[in-house]
C-alpha positions in Angstrom: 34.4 174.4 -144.7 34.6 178.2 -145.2 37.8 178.3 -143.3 39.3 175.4 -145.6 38.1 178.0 -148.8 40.1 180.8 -147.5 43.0 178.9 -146.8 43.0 177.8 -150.5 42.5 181.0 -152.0 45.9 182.2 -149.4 47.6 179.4 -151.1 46.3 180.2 -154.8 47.3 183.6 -153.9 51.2 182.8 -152.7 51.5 180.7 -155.9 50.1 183.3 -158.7 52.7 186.4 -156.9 55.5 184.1 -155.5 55.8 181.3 -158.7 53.3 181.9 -161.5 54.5 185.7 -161.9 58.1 185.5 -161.4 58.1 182.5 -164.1 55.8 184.8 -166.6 58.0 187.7 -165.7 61.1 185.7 -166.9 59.2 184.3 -170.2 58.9 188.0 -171.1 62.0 189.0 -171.0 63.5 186.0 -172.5 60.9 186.3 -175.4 61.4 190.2 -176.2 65.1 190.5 -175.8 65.4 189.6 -179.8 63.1 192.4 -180.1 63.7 195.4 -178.0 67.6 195.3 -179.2 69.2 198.0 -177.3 72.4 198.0 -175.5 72.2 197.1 -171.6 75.3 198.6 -169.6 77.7 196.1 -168.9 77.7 196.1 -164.4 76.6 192.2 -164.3 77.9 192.6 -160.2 76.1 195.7 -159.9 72.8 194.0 -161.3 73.3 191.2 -158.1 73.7 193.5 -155.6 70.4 195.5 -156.8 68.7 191.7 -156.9 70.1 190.9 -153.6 69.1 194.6 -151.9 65.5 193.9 -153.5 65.3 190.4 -152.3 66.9 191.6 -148.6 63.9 194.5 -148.9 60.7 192.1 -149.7 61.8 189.4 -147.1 62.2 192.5 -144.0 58.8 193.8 -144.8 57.1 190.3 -144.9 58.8 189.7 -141.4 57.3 192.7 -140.4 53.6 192.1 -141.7 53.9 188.3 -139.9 55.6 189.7 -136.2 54.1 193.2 -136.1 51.2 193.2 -138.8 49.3 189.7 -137.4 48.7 188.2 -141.1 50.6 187.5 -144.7 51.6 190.1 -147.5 48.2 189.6 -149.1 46.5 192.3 -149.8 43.5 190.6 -150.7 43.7 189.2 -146.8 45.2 191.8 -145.3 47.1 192.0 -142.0 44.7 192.4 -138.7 47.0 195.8 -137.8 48.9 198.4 -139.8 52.0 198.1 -139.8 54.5 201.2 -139.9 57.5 200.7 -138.6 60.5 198.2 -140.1 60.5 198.3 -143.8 57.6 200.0 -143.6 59.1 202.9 -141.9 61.8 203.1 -144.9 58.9 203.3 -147.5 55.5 202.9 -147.9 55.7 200.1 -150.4 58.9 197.6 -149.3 57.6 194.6 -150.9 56.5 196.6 -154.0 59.9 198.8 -154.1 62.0 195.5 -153.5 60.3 193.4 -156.2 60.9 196.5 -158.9 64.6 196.3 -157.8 64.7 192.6 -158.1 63.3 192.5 -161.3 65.8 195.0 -163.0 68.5 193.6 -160.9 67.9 190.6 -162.0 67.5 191.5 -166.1 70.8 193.5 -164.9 72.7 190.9 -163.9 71.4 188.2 -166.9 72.6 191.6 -169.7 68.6 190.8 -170.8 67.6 194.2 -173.2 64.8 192.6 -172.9 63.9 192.5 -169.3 65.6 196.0 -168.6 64.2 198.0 -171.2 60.7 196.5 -171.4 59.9 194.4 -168.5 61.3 196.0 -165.6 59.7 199.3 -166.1 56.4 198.0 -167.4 56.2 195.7 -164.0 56.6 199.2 -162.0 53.9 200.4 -164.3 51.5 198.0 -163.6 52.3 197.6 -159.9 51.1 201.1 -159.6 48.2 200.9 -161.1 47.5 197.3 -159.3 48.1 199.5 -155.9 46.0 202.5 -157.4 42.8 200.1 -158.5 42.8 197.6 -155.7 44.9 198.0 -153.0 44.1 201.4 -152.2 40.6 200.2 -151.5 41.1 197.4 -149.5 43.3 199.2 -147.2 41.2 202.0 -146.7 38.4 199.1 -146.1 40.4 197.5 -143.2 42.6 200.2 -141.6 40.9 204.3 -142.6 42.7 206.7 -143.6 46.1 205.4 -141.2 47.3 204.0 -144.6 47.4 207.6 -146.5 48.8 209.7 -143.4 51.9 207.0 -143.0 54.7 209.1 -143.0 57.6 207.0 -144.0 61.6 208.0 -144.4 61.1 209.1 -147.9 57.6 210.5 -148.0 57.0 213.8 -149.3 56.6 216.4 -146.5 53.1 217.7 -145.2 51.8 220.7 -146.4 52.6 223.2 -144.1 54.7 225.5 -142.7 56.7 223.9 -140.2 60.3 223.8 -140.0 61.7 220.5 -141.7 64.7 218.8 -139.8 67.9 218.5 -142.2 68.2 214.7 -142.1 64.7 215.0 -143.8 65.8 217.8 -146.5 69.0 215.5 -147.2 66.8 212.8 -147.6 64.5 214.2 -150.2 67.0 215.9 -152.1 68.9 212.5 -152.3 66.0 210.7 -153.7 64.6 213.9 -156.4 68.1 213.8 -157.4 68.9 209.9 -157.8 65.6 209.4 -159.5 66.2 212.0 -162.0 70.4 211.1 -162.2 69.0 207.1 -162.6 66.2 207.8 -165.7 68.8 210.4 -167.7 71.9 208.3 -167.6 69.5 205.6 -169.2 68.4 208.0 -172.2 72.4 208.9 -172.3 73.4 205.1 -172.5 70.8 204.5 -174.9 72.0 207.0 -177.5 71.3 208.3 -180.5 67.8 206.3 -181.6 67.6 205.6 -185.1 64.6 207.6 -186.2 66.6 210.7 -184.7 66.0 214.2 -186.4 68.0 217.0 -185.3 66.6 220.2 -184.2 69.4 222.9 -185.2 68.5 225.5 -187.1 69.8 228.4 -188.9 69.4 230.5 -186.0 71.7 228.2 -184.0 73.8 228.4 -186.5 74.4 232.1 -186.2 74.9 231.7 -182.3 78.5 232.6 -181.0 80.3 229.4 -179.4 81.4 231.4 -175.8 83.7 229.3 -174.0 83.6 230.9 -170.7 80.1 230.9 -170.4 80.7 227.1 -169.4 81.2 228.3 -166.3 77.3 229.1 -166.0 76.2 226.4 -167.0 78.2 224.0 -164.5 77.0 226.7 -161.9 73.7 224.9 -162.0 74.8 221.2 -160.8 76.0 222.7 -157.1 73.0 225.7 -157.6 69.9 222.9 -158.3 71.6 220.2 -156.4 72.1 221.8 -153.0 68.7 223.5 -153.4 66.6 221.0 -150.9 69.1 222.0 -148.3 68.4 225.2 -148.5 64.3 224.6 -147.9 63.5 224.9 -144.7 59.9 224.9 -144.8 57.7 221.8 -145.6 55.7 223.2 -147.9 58.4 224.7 -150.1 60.1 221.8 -149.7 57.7 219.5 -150.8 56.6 222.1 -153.5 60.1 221.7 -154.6 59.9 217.8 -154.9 56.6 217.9 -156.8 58.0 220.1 -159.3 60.7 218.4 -159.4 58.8 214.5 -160.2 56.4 216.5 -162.1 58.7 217.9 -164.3 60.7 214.9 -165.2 57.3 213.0 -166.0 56.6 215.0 -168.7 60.2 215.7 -169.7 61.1 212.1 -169.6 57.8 211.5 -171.7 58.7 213.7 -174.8 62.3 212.4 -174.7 60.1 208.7 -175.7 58.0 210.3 -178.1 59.9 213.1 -179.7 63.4 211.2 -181.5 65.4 215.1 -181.6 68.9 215.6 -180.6 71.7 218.0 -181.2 74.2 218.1 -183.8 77.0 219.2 -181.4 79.2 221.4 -183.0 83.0 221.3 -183.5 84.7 222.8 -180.9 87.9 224.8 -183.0 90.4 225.9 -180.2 92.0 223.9 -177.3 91.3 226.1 -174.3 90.7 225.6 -170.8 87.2 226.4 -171.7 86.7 224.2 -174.6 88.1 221.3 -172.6 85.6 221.4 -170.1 82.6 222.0 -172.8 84.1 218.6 -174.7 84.1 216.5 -171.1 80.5 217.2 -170.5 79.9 215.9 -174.0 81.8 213.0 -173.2 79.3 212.4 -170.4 75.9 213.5 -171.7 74.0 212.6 -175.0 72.7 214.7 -177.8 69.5 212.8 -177.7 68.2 213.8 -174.0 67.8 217.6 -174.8 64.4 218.7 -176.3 63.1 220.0 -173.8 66.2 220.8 -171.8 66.1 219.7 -168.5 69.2 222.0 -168.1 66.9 225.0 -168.5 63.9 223.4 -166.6 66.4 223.1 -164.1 67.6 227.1 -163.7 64.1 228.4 -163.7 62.9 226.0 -161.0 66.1 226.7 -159.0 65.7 230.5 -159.4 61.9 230.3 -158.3 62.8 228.1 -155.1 65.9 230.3 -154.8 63.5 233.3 -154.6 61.3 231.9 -151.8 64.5 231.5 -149.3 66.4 234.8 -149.7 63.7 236.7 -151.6 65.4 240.3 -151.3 68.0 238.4 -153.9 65.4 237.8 -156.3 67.1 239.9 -159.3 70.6 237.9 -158.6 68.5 234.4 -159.0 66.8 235.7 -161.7 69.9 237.1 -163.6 71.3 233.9 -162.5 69.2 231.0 -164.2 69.5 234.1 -167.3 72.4 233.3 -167.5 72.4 229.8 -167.4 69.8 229.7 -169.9 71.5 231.5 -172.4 75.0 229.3 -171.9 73.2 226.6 -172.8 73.0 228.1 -176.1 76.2 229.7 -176.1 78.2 226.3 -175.6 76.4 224.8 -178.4 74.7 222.2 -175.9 71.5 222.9 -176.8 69.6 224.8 -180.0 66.8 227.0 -179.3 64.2 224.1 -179.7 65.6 222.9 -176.6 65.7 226.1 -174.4 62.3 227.1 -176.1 60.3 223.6 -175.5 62.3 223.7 -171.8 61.0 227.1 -171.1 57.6 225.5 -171.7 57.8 222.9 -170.0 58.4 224.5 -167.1 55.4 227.1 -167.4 53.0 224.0 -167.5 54.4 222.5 -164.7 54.1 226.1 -162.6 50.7 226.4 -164.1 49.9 222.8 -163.9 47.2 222.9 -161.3 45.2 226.1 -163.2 45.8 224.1 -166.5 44.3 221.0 -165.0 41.2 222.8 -163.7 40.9 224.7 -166.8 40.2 221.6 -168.1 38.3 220.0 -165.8 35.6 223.0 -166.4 35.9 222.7 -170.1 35.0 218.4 -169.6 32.2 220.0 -167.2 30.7 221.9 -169.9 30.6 219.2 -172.4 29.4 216.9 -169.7 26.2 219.5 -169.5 25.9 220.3 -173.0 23.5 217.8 -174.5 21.4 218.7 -177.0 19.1 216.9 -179.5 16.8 217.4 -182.8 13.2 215.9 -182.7 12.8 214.4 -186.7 9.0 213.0 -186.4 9.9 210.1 -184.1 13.5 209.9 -185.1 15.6 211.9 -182.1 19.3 213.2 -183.0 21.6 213.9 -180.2 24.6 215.7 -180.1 26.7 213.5 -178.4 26.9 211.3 -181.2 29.0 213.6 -182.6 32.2 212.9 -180.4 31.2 209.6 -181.0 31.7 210.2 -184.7 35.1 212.4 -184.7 36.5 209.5 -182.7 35.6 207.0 -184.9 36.5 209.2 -188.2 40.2 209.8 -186.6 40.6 205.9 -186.4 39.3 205.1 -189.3 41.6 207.5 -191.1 44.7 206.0 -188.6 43.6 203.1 -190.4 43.4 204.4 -193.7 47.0 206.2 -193.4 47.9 202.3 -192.3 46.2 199.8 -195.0 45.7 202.5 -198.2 45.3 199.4 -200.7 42.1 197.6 -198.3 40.2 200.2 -197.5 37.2 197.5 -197.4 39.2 196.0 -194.4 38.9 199.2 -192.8 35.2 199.6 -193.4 35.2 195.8 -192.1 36.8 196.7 -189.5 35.1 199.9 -188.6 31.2 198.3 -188.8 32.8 195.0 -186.5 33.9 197.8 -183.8 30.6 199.0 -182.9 28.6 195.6 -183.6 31.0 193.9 -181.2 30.2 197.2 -178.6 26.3 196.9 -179.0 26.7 193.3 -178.6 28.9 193.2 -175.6 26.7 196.1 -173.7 23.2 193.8 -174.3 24.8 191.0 -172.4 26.6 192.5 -170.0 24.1 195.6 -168.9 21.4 196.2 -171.6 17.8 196.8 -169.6 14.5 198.8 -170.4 16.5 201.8 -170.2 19.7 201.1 -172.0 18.4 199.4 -175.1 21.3 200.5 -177.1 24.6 200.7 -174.8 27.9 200.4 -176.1 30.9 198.2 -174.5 34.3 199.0 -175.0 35.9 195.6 -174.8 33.1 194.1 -176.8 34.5 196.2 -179.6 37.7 195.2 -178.9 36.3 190.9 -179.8 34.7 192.2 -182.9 37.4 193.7 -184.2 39.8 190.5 -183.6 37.1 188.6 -184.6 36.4 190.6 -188.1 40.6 190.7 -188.0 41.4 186.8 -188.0 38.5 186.4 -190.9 39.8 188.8 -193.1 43.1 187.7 -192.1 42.1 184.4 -193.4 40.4 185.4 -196.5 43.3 187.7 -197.7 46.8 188.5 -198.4 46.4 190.6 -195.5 48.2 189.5 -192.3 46.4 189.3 -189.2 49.0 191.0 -187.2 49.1 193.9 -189.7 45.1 194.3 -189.5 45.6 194.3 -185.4 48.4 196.5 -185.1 46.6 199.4 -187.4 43.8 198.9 -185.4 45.7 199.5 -181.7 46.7 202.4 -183.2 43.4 203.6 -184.2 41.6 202.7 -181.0 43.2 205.7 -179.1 41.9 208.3 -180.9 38.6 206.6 -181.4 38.3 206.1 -177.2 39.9 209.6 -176.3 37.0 211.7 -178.7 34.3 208.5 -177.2 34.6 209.9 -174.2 33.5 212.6 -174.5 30.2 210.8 -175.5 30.6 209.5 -172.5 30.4 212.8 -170.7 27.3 214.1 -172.3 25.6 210.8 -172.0 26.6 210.5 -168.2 27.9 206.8 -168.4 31.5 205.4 -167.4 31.0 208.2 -164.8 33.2 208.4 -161.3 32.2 208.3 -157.8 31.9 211.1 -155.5 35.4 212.6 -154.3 36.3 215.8 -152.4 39.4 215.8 -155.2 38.6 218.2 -158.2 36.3 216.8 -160.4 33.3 217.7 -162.6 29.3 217.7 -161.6 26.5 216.7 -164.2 23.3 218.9 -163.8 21.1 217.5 -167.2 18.4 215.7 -166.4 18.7 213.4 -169.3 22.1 212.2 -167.9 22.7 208.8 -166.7 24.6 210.1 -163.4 21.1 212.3 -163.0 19.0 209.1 -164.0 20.5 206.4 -162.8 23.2 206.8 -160.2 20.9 210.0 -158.6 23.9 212.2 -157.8 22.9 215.7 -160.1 25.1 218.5 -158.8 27.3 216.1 -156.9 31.5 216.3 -157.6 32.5 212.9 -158.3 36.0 211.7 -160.0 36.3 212.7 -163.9 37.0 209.1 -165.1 35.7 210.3 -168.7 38.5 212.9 -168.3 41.4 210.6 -166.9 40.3 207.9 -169.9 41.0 210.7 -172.3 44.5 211.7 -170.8 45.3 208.3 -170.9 44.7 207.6 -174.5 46.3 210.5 -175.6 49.3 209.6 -173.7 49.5 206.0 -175.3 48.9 206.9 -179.0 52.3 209.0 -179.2 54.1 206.4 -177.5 52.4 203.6 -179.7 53.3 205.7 -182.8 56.6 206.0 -182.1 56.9 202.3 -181.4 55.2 202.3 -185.2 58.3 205.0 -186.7 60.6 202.8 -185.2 59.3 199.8 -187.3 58.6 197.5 -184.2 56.4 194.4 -184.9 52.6 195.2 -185.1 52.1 192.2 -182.7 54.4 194.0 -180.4 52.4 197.5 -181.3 49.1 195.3 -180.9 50.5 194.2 -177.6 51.4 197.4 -176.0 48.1 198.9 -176.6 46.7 195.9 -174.4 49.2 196.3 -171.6 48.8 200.2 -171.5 44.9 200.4 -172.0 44.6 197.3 -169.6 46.6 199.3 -166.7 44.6 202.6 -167.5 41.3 200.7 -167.4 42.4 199.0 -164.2 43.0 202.3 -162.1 39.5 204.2 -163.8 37.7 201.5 -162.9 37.7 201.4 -159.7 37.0 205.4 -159.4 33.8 204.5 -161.6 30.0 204.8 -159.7 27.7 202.9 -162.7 25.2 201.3 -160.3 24.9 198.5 -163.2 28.7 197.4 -163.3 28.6 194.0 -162.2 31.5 192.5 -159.6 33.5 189.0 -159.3 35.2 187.8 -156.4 35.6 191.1 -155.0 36.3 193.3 -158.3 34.2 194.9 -160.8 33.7 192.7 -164.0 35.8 195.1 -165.8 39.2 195.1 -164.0 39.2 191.3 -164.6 38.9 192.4 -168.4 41.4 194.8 -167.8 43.7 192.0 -165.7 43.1 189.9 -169.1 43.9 192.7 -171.3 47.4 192.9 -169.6 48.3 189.4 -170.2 47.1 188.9 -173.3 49.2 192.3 -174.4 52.1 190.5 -172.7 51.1 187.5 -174.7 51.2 189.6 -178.0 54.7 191.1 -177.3 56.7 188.2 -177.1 55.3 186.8 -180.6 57.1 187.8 -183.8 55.6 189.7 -187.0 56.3 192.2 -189.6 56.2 195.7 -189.1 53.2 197.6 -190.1 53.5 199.1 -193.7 54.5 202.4 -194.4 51.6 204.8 -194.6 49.9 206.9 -196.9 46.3 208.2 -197.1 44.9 206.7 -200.5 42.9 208.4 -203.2 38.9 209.3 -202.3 39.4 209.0 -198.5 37.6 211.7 -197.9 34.2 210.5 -199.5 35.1 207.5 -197.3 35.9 209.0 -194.3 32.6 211.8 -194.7 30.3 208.6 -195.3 32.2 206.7 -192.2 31.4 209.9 -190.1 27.7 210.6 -190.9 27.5 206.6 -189.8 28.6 206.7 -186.8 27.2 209.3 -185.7 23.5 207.6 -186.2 24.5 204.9 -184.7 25.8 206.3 -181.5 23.7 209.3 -181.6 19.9 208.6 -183.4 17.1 206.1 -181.8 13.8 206.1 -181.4 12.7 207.3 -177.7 9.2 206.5 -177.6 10.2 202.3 -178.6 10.5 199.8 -176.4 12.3 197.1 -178.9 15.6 196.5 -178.4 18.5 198.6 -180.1 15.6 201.0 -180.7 16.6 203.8 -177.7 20.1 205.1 -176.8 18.3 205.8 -173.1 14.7 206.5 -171.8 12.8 209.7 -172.4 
């Protein structure tokens, strides 16, 4: 009988990832396509062969699992031996890596904006974090650590000194540089966006246009491209590819969020000079240049430069000056660019000391509770994160709906009920009387949507839209509730993390690891959210649908959620057929965001904070902050205590 129930769930498994998602895959794309209208380059063949290579790429590497590996490409019923070798020796991922390549092959090859633009890269998105939250886990369940020391063809090299062959520097350099040539040749065929704003400025203005110093700034293609081969170490050279990946993430993020280009100049003479300044134009886009990935480029190829022939460090360094300062001598780029470029690189050099600068800073609030004894009324500080979250959305929400601000307080009050509600059933006890629940607040605020949806002129798309907006800000100051209270807290790592010393935290109370380093979900929920509101309020400048706003939210908080939670160490999270409770929410909030996107609405209305909002927002604040920061600790009723004495 039990072998008969495993054999079902294999075949339940084959049919949700070799049917069911390939079919919901296809209903997205066909269903957005009206709505993400951008232009899709016009290489129908060149979208086959991609489909074909990805296809070619999924069925060697499930040859390999059956032949070498013992099992099926389940990862839920994994293989009985690891395989590394085949496909597998190409790249960790084959199956993964050839279904991302079939997918945009396929929305290639079919000219779907759609499927491209949307689905394609979203599907990567969420395969990561699917590999992140749950494969990760099982694989280091059934084979150790063999998974994270496989080595494959285009792995990063180890950390260490050793001498790397040039096949592998060749290798590396080819896939930095294709990633990076691949993602910029999209923002250039995408153009000029609509909400574009330029950033020249009367300082450009009064720049020389230098003709000859085109020849620095072509320098840099032959100086940055040849670079890996010039590595010989393996940790410069995977220094140099970390950088590198690191440096286009956030790059490639502000180009989404932040709509600037360059108003190109006119180029007066005909010279030899001029000529080759007009061909690059021909080939590049004013859009992709704040920050400038030319200048990212000459600072990280001067610094690597310096480590191989360091007694040339003043010619690398005069080098990428030079190249800096012909980007604003051919009119390429304005000082915005070369100024946010120059920052960019800085954080990524520093990114390491930045991130542990605020690891300590999430440390201290994590240790910093406090609280105010009012007879037997108890005030504690944390309820004032708690507060500042919830005032930022409710003013989102103000600036969104200035002519209902009684659907905002609506709104608001439904939010927390729903929260309070949700954390009784799911993991209230005699000492969480009065948790909160993200997702239940997510129901009462869909709930409180659709009825005043139904009783007013107010559309029910419009109220959820506002309100996917406003959840970001309200989760990223939440958690830092969160950390003072000690809940939604990680699981010990030997990775850099935070430790929780007060005794009147949960990790202290109830998980019983005080002074022990554990992962800083609190801290990677905050990062999160404050990477999806920019790209959620862009999506609202552009004037997308709020059901395709409403949608994103879900899709991007539901991937996020998926990947915290299973670095999360709450002894009272519940689990279902071999997950926590809370990635099946999260699996639910993917699909339903799916759901969302392909459904058509307005846009959200243009915004404006209305008259009194701060009376409203004050009133809003000192609210919240009693009800996620005052109880009575001596009571035993329920709602009474925010957590035992």
């Amino acid at each position: 009988m039990a072998k008969i129930s495993v054999t079902l769930q294999k075949i339940v498994y084959a049919l949700v990832f070799c049917l069911l998602l390939p079919l919901l895959l296809q209903y997205w794309a066909r269903h957005t396509s009206e709505v993400v209208r951008l232009p899709v380059p016009p290489y129908p063949l060149a979208g086959a062969l991609l489909a074909a290579a990805g296809l070619s790429l999924i069925l060697w590497a499930m040859h390999n699992l059956w032949y070498r590996g013992g099992g099926l490409p389940m990862n839920a019923f994994p293989p009985q031996h690891f395989v590394a070798s085949g496909a597998y020796h190409l790249c960790r991922h084959p199956i993964y890596t050839g279904a991302v390549m079939l997918c945009t092959g396929t929305a290639l090859y079919a000219q779907s904006p759609g499927g491209l633009w949307l689905v394609s890269p979203l599907f990567a998105l969420l395969i990561v974090a699917y590999v992140a939250g749950f494969e990760r886990e099982v694989m280091a369940k059934q084979f150790g650590a063999r998974p994270m020391l496989h080595y494959s063809l285009f792995s990063l090299p180890p950390d260490n000194g050793h001498e790397v062959a040039f096949s592998r520097r060749l290798l590396l350099g080819l896939k930095v540089w294709l990633v990076w040539l691949l993602l910029y040749e999209a923002f250039v065929w995408l153009g000029v966006p609509s909400d574009t704003w330029y950033s020249n400025g009367a300082w450009d203005a009064a720049v020389p246009l230098w003709g000859f110093s085109v020849v620095f700034y072509v320098l840099l293609y032959p100086w940055a491209g040849l670079l890996p081969l010039w590595l010989r170490q393996n940790r410069q050279l995977r220094g140099f590819a970390l950088d590198a990946f690191w440096g286009m993430a956030l790059i490639f993020y502000c180009y989404l969020i932040i709509p600037a280009a360059v108003r190109y100049s006119r180029l007066p003479e005909n010279t030899l000079w001029l000529q080759w300044i007009a061909l690059g134009r021909e080939y590049d886009s004013a859009a992709a240049a704040l920050p400038s990935f030319h200048v990212f480029w000459a600072l990280l190829a001067a610094r690597y430069s310096c480590l191989c022939c360091p007694q040339w460090r003043m010619v690398w360094a005069l080098l990428a000056t030079l190249v800096i300062v012909s980007c604003l001598t051919t009119h390429n780029h304005t000082l915005a660019d070369v100024l946010a470029g120059m920052a960019a690189y800085w954080a990524i050099r520093h990114r390491q000391p930045i991130y542990h600068a605020l690891l300590r800073a999430a440390e201290y609030i994590a240790n910093s509770w406090h609280e105010w004894r009012f007879g037997r009324l108890r005030l504690i500080n944390h309820g004032f994160y708690a507060a500042l979250g919830g005032v930022s959305g409710f003013l989102v929400l103000a600036y969104l709906l200035p002519q209902y601000l009684w659907a905002v307080w609506l709104l608001g009050v439904a939010g927390f009920i729903g929260a309070g509600l949700w954390a009784q059933w799911v993991e209230g006890s005699s000492a969480l009387l009065r948790p909160f629940g993200y997702y239940g607040s997510v129901f009462g605020i869909v709930l409180a949507g659709c009825l005043i949806a139904a009783g007013s002129d107010l559309g029910g798309w419009t109220l959820l839209g506002a309100a996917a907006l406003a959840a970001c800000p309200i989760q990223l100051f939440g958690r830092c509730r969160c950390l003072i209270q000690g809940c939604c807290h990680g699981i010990p790592t030997d990775m850099p993390g935070i430790r929780f010393f007060h005794d009147k935290s949960r990790v202290c109370k109830l998980a019983g690891w005080q002074g022990k380093n554990l992962h800083p979900t609190q801290f990677y929920s905050i990062a999160a959210n404050f990477l999806s509101f920019f790209l959620l309020w862009r999506l609202y400048r552009l004037q997308m649908p709020a059901s395709f706003i409403a949608g994103m939210y879900l899709i991007l908080s539901g991937a996020f959620r998926f990947v915290e939670e299973s670095l999360r160490g709450e002894p009272q999270t519940p689990y279902f057929l071999g997950m926590r409770v809370y990635q099946w929410l999260a699996l639910a909030s993917v699909l339903a965001g799916i759901l969302f996107t392909c459904l058509p609405s307005a846009p959200l209305f243009s915004g404006s904070l209305p008259a009194g909002w701060l009376l409203h927002a004050i009133a809003y604040f000192v609210l919240i902050w009693c009800v996620y920061g005052l109880d009575y600790p001596n009571s035993t009723l329920r709602f009474s205590r925010l957590t035992q004495e």
